[in-house]
C-alpha positions in Angstrom: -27.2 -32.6 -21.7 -24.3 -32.6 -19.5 -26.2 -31.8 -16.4 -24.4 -30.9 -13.3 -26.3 -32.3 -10.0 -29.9 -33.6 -9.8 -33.5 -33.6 -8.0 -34.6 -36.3 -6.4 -39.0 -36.7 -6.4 -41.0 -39.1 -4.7 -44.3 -38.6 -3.0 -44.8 -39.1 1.1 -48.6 -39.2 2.3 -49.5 -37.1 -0.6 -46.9 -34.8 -0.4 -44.4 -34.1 -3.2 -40.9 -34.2 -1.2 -38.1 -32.8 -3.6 -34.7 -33.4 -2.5 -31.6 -31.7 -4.1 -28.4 -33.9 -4.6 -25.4 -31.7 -5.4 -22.6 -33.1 -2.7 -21.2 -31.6 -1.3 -23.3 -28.5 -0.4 -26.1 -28.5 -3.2 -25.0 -25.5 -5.1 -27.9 -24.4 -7.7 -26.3 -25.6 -10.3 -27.7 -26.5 -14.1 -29.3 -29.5 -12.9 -30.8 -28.4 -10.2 -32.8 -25.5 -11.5 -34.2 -27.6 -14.5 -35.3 -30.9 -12.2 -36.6 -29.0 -9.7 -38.5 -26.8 -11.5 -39.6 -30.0 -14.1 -40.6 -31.7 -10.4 -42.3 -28.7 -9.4 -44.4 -29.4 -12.5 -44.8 -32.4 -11.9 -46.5 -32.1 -8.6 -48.7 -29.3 -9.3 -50.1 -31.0 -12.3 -50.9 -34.2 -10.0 -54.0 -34.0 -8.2 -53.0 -36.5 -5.5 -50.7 -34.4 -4.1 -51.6 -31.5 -1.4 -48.8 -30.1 -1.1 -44.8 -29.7 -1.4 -41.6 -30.0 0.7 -38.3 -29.0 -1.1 -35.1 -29.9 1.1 -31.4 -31.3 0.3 -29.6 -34.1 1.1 -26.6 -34.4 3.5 -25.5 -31.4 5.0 -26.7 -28.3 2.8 -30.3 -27.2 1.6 -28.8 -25.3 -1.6 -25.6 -23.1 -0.7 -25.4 -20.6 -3.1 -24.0 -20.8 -6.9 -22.4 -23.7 -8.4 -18.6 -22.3 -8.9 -18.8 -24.8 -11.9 -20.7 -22.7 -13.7 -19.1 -19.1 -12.8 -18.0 -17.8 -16.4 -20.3 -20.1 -18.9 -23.0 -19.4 -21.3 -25.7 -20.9 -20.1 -27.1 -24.0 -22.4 -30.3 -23.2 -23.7 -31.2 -27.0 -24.0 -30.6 -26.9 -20.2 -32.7 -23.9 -18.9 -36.0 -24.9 -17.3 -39.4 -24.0 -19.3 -40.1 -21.7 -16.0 -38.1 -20.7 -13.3 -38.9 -22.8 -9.9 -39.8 -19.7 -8.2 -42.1 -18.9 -10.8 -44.0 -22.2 -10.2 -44.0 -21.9 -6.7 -45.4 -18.4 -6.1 -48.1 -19.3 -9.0 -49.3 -22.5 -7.0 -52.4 -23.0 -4.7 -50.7 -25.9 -3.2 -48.2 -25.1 -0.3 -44.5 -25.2 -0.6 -42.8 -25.5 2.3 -38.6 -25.0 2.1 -37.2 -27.6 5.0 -34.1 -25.7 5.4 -31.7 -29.1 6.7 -28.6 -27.0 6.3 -26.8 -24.1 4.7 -28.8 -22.2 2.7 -26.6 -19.4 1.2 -27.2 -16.9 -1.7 -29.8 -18.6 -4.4 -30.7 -21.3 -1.4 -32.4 -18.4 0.6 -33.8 -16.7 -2.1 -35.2 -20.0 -3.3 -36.4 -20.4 0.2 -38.1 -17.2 0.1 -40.0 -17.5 -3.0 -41.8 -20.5 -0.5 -44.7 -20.0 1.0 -43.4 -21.9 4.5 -39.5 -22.4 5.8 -38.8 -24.5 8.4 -35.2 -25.2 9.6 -33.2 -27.8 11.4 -31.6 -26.8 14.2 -27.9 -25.2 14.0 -28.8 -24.4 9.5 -27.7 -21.1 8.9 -29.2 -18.9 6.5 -27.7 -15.3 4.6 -26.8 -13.6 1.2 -23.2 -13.6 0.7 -23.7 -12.7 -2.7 -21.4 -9.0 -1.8 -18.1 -11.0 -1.2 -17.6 -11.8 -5.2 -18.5 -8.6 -6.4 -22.4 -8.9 -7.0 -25.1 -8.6 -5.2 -28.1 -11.0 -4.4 -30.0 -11.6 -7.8 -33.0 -13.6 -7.5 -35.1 -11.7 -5.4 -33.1 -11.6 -2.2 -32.8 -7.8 -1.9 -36.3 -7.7 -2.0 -38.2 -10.3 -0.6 -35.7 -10.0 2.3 -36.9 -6.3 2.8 -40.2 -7.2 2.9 -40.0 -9.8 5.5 -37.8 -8.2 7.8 -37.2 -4.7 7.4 -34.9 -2.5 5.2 -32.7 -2.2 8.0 -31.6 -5.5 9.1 -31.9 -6.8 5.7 -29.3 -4.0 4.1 -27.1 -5.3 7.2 -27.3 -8.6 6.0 -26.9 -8.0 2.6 -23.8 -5.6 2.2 -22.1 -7.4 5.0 -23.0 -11.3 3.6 -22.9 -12.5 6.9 -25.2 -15.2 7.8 -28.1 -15.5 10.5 -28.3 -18.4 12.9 -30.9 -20.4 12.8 -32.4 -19.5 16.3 -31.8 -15.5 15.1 -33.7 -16.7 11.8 -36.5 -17.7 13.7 -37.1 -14.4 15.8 -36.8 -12.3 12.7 -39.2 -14.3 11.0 -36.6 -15.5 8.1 -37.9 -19.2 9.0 -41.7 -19.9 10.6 -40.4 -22.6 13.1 -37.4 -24.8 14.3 -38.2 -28.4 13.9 -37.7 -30.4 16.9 -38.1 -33.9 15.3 -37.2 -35.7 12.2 -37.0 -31.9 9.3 -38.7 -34.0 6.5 -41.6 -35.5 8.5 -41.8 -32.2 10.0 -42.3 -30.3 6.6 -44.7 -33.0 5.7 -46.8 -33.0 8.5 -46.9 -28.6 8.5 -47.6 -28.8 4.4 -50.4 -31.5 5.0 -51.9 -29.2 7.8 -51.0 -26.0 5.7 -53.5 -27.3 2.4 -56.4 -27.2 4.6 -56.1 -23.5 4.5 -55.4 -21.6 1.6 -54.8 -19.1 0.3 -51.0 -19.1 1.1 -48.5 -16.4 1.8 -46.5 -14.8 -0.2 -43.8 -12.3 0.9 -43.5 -10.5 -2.5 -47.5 -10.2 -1.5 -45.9 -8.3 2.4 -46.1 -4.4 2.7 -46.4 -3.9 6.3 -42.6 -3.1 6.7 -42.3 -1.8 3.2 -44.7 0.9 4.5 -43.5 0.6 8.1 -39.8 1.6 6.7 -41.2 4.8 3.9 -42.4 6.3 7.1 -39.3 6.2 8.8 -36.7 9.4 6.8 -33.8 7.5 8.8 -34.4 3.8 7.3 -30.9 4.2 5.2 -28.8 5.9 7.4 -27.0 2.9 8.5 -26.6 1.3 5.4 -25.1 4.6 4.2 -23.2 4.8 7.0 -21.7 1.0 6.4 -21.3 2.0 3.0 -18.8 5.0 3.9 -17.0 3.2 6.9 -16.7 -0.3 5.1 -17.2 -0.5 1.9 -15.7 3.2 0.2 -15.1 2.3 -3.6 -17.0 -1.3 -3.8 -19.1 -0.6 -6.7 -21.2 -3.3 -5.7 -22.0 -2.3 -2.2 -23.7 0.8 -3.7 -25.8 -1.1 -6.3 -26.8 -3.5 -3.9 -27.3 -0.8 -1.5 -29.9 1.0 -4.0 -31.2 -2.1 -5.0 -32.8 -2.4 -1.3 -33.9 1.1 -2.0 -35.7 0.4 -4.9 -37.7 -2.4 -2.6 -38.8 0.2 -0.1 -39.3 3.3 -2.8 -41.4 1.2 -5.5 -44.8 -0.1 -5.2 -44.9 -2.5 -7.8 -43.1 -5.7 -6.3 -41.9 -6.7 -10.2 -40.4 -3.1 -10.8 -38.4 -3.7 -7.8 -36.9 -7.1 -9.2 -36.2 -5.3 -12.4 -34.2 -2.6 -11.0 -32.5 -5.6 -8.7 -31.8 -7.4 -11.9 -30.5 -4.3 -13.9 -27.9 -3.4 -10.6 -27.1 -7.5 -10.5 -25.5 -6.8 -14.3 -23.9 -3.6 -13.7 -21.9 -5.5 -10.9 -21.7 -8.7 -13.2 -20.0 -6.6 -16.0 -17.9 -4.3 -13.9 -14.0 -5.0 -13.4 -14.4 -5.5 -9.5 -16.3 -8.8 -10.1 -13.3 -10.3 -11.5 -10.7 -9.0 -8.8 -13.3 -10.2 -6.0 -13.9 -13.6 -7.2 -10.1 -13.8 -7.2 -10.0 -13.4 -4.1 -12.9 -15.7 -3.1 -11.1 -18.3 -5.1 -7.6 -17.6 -4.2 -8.8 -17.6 -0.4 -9.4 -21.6 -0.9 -6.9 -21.9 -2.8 -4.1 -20.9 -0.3 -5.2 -23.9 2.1 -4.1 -26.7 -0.3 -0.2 -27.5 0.3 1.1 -29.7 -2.5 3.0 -31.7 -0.2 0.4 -32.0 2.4 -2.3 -34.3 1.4 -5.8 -33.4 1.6 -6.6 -36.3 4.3 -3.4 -35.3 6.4 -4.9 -36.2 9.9 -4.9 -32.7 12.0 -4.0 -33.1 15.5 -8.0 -32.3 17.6 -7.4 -29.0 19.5 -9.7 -29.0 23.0 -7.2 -27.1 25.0 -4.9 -24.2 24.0 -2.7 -21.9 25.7 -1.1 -18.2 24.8 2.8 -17.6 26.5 2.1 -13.6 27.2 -1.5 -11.8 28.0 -0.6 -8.6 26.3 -2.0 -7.2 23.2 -1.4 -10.1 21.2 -1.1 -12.9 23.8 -4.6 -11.3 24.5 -6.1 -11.1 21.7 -4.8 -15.0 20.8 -7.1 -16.1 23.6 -9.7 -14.3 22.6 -9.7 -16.3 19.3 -9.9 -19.0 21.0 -12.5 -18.6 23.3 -14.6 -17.2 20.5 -14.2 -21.0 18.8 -15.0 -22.0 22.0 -11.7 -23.7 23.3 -10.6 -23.2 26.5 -7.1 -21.3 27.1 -4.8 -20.7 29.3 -3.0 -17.3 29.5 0.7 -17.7 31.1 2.3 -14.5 32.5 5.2 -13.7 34.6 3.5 -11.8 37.3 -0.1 -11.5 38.9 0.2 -8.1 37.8 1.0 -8.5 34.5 -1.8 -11.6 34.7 -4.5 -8.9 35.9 -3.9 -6.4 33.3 -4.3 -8.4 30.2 -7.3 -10.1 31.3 -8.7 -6.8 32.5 -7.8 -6.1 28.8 -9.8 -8.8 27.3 -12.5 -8.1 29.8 -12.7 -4.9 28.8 -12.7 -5.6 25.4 -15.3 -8.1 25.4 -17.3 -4.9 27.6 -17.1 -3.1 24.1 -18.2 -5.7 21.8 -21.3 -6.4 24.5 -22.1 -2.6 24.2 -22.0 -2.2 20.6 -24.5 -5.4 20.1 -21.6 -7.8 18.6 -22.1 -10.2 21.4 -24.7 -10.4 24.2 -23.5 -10.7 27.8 -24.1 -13.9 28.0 -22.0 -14.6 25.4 -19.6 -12.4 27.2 -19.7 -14.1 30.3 -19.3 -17.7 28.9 -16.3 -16.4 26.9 -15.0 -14.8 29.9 -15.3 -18.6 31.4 -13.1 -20.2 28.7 -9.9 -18.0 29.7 -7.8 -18.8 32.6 -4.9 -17.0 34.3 -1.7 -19.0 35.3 1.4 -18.2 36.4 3.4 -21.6 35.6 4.4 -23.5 32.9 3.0 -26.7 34.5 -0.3 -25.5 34.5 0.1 -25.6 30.7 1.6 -28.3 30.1 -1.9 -30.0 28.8 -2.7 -27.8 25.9 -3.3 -29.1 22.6 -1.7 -26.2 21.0 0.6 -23.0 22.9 1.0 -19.6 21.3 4.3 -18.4 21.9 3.0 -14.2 22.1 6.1 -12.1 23.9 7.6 -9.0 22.4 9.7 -9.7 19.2 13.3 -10.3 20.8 14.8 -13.8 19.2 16.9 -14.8 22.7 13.9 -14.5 24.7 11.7 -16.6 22.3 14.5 -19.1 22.2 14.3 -19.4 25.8 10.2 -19.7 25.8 11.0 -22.7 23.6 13.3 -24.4 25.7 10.6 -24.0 28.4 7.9 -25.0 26.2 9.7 -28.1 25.2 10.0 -29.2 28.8 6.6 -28.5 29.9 4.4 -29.9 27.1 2.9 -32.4 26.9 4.6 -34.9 23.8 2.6 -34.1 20.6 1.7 -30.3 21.6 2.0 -27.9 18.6 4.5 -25.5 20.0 3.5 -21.9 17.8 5.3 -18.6 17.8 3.3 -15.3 16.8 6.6 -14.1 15.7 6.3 -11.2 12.6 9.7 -11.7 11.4 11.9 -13.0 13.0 13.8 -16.9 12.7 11.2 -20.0 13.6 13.9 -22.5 13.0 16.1 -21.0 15.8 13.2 -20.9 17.8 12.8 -24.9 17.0 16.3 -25.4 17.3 15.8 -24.8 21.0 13.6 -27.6 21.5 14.0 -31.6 20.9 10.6 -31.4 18.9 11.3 -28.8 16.0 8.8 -31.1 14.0 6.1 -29.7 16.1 7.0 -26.1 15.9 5.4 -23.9 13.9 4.4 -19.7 13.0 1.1 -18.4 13.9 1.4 -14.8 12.6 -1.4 -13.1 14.4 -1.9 -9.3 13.1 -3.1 -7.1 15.1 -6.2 -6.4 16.8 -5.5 -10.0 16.8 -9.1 -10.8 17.8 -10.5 -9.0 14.6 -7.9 -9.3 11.9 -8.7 -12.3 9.4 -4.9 -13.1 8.4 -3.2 -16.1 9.7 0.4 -16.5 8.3 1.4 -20.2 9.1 5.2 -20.2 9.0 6.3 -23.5 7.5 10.0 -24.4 9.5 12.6 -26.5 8.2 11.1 -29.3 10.0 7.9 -28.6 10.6 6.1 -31.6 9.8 2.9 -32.0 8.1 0.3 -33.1 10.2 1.5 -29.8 12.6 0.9 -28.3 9.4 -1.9 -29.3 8.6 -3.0 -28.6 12.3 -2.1 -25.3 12.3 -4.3 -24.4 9.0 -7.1 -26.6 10.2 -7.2 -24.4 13.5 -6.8 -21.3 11.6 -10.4 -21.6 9.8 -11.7 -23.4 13.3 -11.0 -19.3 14.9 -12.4 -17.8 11.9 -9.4 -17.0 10.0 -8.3 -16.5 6.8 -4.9 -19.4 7.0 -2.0 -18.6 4.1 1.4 -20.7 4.3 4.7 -19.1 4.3 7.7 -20.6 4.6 10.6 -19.6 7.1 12.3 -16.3 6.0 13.2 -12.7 7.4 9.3 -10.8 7.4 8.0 -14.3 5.6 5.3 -12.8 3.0 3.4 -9.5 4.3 6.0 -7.8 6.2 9.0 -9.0 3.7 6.5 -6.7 1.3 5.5 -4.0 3.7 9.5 -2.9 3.9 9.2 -2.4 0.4 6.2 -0.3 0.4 7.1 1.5 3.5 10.4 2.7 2.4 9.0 4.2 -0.8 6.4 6.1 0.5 9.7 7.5 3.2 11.5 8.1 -0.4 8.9 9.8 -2.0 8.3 13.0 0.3 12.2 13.4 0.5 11.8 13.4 -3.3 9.4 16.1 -4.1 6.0 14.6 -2.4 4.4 15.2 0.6 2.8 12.8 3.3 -1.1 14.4 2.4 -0.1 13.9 -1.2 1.0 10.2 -0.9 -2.3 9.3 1.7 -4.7 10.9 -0.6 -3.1 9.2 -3.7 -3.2 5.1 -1.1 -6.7 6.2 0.5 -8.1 7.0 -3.0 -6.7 3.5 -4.6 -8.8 2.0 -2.0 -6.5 1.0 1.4 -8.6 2.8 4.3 -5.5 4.7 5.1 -2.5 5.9 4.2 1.4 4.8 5.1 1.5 8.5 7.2 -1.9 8.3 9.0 -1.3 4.6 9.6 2.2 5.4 11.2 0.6 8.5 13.2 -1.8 5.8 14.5 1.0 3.1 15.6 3.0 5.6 17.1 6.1 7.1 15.7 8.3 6.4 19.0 8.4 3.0 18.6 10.9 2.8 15.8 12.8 5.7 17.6 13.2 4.2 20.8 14.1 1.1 19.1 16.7 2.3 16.6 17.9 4.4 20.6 17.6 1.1 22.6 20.3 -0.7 19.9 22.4 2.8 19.9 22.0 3.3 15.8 24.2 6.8 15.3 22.5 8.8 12.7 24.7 8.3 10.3 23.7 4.7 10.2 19.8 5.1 10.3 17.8 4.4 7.0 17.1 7.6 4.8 13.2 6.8 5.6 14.2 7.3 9.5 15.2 10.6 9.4 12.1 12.5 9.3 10.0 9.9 11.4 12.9 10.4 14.2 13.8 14.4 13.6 9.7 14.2 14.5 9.8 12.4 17.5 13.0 14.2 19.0 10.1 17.7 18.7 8.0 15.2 20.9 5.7 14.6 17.8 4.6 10.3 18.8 1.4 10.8 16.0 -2.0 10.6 17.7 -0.9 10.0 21.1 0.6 13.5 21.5 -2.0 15.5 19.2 1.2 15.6 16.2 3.1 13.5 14.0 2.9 13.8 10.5 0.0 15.6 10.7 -1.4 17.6 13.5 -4.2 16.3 15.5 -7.3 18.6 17.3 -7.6 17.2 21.1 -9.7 14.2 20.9 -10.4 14.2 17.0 -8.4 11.3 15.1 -8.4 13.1 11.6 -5.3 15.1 10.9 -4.7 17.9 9.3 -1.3 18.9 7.4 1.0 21.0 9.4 3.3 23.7 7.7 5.9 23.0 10.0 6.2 19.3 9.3 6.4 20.2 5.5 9.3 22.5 6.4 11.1 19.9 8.3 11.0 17.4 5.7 12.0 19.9 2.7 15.0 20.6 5.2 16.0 17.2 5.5 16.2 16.7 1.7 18.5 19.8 1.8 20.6 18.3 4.4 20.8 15.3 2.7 21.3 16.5 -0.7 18.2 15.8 -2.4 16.8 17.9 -5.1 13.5 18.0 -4.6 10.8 18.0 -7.5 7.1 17.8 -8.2 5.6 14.3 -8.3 2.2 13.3 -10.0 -0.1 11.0 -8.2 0.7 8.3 -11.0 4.2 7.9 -9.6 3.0 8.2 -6.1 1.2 5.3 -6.5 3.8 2.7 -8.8 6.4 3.6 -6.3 3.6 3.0 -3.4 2.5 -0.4 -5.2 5.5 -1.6 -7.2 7.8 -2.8 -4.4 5.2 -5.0 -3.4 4.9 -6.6 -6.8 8.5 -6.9 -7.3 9.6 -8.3 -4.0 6.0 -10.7 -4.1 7.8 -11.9 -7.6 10.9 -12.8 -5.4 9.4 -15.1 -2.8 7.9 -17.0 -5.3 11.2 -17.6 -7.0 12.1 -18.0 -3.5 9.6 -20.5 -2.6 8.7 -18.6 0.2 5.2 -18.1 -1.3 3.7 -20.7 -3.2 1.6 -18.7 -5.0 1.1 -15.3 -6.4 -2.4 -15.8 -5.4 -1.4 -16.3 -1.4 0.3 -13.5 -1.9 -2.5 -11.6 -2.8 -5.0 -13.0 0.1 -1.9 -11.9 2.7 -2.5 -8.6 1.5 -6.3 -8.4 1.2 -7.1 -9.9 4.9 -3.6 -8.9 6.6 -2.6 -5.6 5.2 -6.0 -3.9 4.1 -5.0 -4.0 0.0 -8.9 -3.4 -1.4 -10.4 -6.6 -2.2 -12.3 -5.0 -4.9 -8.4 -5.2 -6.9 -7.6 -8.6 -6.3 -4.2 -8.3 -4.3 -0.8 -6.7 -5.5 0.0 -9.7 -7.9 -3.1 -9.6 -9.7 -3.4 -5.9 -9.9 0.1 -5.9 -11.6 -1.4 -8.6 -14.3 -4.1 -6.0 -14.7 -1.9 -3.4 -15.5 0.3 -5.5 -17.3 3.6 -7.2 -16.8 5.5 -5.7 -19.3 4.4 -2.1 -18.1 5.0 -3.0 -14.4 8.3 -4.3 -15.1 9.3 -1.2 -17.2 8.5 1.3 -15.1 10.8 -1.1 -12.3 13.5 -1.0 -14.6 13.4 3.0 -14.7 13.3 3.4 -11.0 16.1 1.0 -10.8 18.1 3.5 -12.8 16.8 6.2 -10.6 16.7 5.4 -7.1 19.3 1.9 -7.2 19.0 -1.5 -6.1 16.1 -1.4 -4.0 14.5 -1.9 -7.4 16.5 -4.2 -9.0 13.7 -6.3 -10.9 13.5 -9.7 -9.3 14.2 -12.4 -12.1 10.9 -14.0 -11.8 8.9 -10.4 -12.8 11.7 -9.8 -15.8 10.8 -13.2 -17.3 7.0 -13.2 -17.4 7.4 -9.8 -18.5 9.4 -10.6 -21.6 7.5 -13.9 -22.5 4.3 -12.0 -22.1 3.1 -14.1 -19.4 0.9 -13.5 -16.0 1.1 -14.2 -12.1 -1.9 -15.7 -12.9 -0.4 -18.3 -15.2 2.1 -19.0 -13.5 0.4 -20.0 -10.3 -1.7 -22.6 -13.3 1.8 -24.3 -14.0 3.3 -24.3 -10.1 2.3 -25.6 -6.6 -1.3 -25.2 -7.6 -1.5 -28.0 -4.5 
């Protein structure tokens, strides 16, 4: 039987201690689930032993599914004669789960089926089971229920975010921290534990089953959540109902039925696929081919953002988050003062909507320093450059920069756009320099864009991924070019959806048609949010006549001359009621815009929703196609994460490259090919779309044949 990882038995002071042996994180893979349940057998069939411990070695207990196994048939020959959790729940001796580390997904349900958990110190614990598209199938949505509530348990389980060990403890997910040596701990709590059967079980637990039926607001949230987070994520609803079903049924085993029915309506829906793209394609985009897994990365204990405005701000929030210290350089106290009265205030709002707790605030707080001088910089690991995007004023940061830091300092620009390798041309260390696209709230956004100069070099490479995952975020390479990957694509997608309402369409039409694919809003509502002035001052600032602005300007700027900035002044696109942030279509806007087709001599005509959306979508695709033939990208499948965590694409459809390999190549490239006729060379196919298209091929394989790193 080709067996993938192994149990390990031996018995300690007549206690069975089962360790799991998986590197590196123990997944539940075949071999796991058929020794330790043929262990478990063993051990319950031996009267010399009192009781059992199950643990793992090195640094996981069991962390979820073994990828290896995502997409087989399950060998008969290698299925245990009864589950583990079975065994365990029908056994008068005590089992006792010593959680030593992660314990995600199948590891916690394991855990649960226990009678006892005990945990080391710093071992987190969660379902994450919602980020590929299913839902937590082996009891977890509702055992969890049962032990702590339907309420923090439906948080837990549609977000898939983990508890801490110590926040474990007080919920009662775990019965006690061990402060010694985890296996002699176990041992010494199961020996004590036989002396007093019978033992708990929480499928047994109905005090907050019965606790929540009494309560007519226990889904609210979770509804809520669903409708603010999760709006079209098939599973999010079944898991959703499947905590429902835990509180609603009285029989414990109809629950698990109706949990195991909504675990294969997710498994055999199309989302599954798209999010365990994703999940894939996440990892995926941190493997350079040219940058060797055991590149050294530089150790970051000091960093430093050039600007404390919204993104310089929100840079040093990231970092004190990871807990690094920062420095925040400005070029006035008054300046310094309002962007730390900025973070302060923004850490104020994540204490008062229970994200953080004020002492987590305060020691935050503690990690970010104002200065006023270069010198006091001079001894971070790592500087942000964070001004405004003007190239000439980033030059001269650099030059700055290059004299103030200290030698082997990753100098970074949070440049969107604009030209790294004249940024590094300015210093006599352009192997250091490298992009740190930050988006914006910078402090909440996943998406990291690393932007790979000329000579960047690859352990500042390598650094610069390594610290992206160290402040949470989701790190994607990009090499040097106007927009690099996201915003390269966003022109594409903008410019259509300005195209389309001088067409025929009309900006409800087009947001209905985005919102309804799955993107939380619209290119309209989105640009009524940002604030219509700032393209119009800019395009005034640089004294573009009219004559020379882009067709999508027009309406955008003929708006903003009738003082309409979007939700700032209560009307942009759409017309807002004082203090409400959902707008409403205005007759006047409508009129403006059929206007300006007149004036510009556009016949307007009626456009379906289908076209809406390929002319929305397509650009994307097309120009994605060219920066891989580029080698700006190095895969479709970066390209794909870029616009999951970056640009709000729904993860539920797997990114713009593999959404177009869903559709089909061929079909994409066709209806490219017909808009090119139409509207001109904005949709000239790029080459690499036209020739997977006529060999049949994917995205998909041809990431399998290039830079797979």
């Amino acid at each position: 039987m080709a067996l993938l990882g192994t149990v390990h038995y031996e018995v300690r002071d007549g206690v069975a201690l089962l360790t799991v042996d998986n590197p590196p994180v123990n997944p539940m893979s075949s071999g796991v689930r058929f020794y330790l349940s043929e262990h478990l057998a063993t051990a319950l069939a031996d009267d010399a032993v009192e009781g059992i411990v199950i643990t793992g070695k090195g640094r996981a207990f069991i962390a979820g599914a073994d990828i290896r196994d995502f997409g087989k048939t399950p060998n008969p020959d290698e299925q245990p004669k009864r589950a583990a959790g079975e065994l365990i729940e029908g056994s008068a001796k005590p089992v006792v789960a010593a959680i030593n580390g992660t314990a995600f997904g199948g590891g916690l349900e394991l855990a649960l089926t226990c009678h006892y958990r005990i945990a080391a110190p710093g071992a987190p614990v969660g379902l994450p089971e919602i980020k590929i598209g299913l839902l937590p199938g082996g009891g977890g949505t509702q055992r969890l229920p049962r032990l702590i509530g339907a309420e923090p348990a439906m948080q837990a389980i549609l977000s898939g975010d983990p508890f801490d060990t110590e926040e474990a403890l007080e919920l009662g997910i775990v019965d006690r921290i061990a402060e010694c040596d985890l296996v002699d701990a176990a041992i010494a709590f199961a020996k004590d534990k036989a002396a007093s059967p019978p033992h708990p079980l929480i499928r047994n637990r109905r005090d907050k089953i019965l606790a929540d039926r009494a309560n007519p607001d226990v889904f609210k949230a979770g509804e809520a959540y669903l409708a603010r987070r999760m709006r079209g994520q098939f599973n999010g609803r079944m898991a959703f109902e499947s905590v429902k079903a835990a509180v609603e049924r009285d029989d414990f085993d109809d629950g698990i039925r109706a949990e195991r029915a909504n675990f294969q309506r997710c498994h055999d829906h199309e989302q599954r696929a798209a999010m365990i793209h994703v999940f894939f394609s996440e990892r995926q985009a941190t493997r350079i081919p040219d940058v060797p897994r055991d590149t050294p990365a530089k150790p970051i204990a000091r960093a430093a953002t050039v600007g404390g405005g919204l993104m310089g701000g929100g840079i040093a929030m990231c970092f004190a988050d990871a807990g690094i210290p920062v420095k925040v350089l400005e070029v006035s106290q008054e300046a310094l003062d309002k962007g730390l009265g900025v973070i302060a205030t923004n850490y104020g709002r994540m204490v008062r909507s229970g994200r953080i707790t004020e002492i987590e605030r305060d020691e935050r707080m503690r990690l970010i320093e104002g200065v006023l001088d270069y010198e006091a910089i001079a001894d971070a690991d790592v500087v942000v450059e964070a001004v405004f995007e003007n190239l000439d004023l980033k030059k001269q940061i650099f030059e700055k920069l290059d004299a103030a830091m200290k030698p082997g300092a990753v100098l970074a620009s949070n440049t969107s756009g604009l030209d790294l390798d004249q940024m590094a041309a300015s210093t006599g260390r352009p192997q250091h320099v490298v992009g740190t696209h930050f988006f914006s709230p910078a402090n909440i956004m996943q998406l990291l864009e690393v932007v790979r100069g000329a000579e960047t070099d690859t352990e500042t490479l390598a650094t610069a991924m390594a610290l992206g995952k160290v402040i949470g975020k989701v790190p994607v390479m990009s090499r040097n070019a106007p927009g690099f990957i996201g915003n390269r694509m966003l022109g594409g997608y903008t410019r259509q959806a300005g195209e389309i309402i001088l067409h025929g369409a009309m900006p409800e039409q087009v947001d209905k048609v985005i919102s309804e694919f799955g993107f939380n809003m619209g290119p309209f509502a989105m640009n009524d949010l940002v604030g219509l002035d700032l393209g119009w001052r800019a395009r005034k600032m640089a004294g573009v006549a009219d004559a020379d602005k882009p067709l999508t300007a027009v309406v955008p700027d003929r708006l903003c001359d009738l003082g309409r900035y979007g939700q700032k002044t209560n009307a942009g696109f759409y017309r807002y009621a004082e203090g409400s942030r959902q707008g409403q279509p205005d007759p006047e806007v409508a009129k403006l815009i059929e206007d300006t087709s007149a004036e510009l001599g556009i016949e307007r005509r009626e456009i379906g929703d289908d076209e809406v959306l390929k002319r929305c979508l397509y650009p994307l695709v097309n120009i994605g196609a060219q920066l891989l033939d580029d080698g700006i990208a190095l895969r479709a499948s970066d390209i794909d994460v870029v616009y999951v965590y970056g640009y709000g694409f729904p993860k539920y459809r797997g990114g713009p490259m593999y959404y177009a390999d869903q559709v089909g190549l061929d079909a994409v490239y066709r209806d490219i090919v017909s808009f090119h006729q139409l509207y001109g060379d904005a949709w000239r196919p790029a080459p690499l779309l036209k020739r997977l298209a006529e060999e049949g091929g994917s995205f998909a394989e041809w990431d399998a044949g290039n830079a797979r790193g």
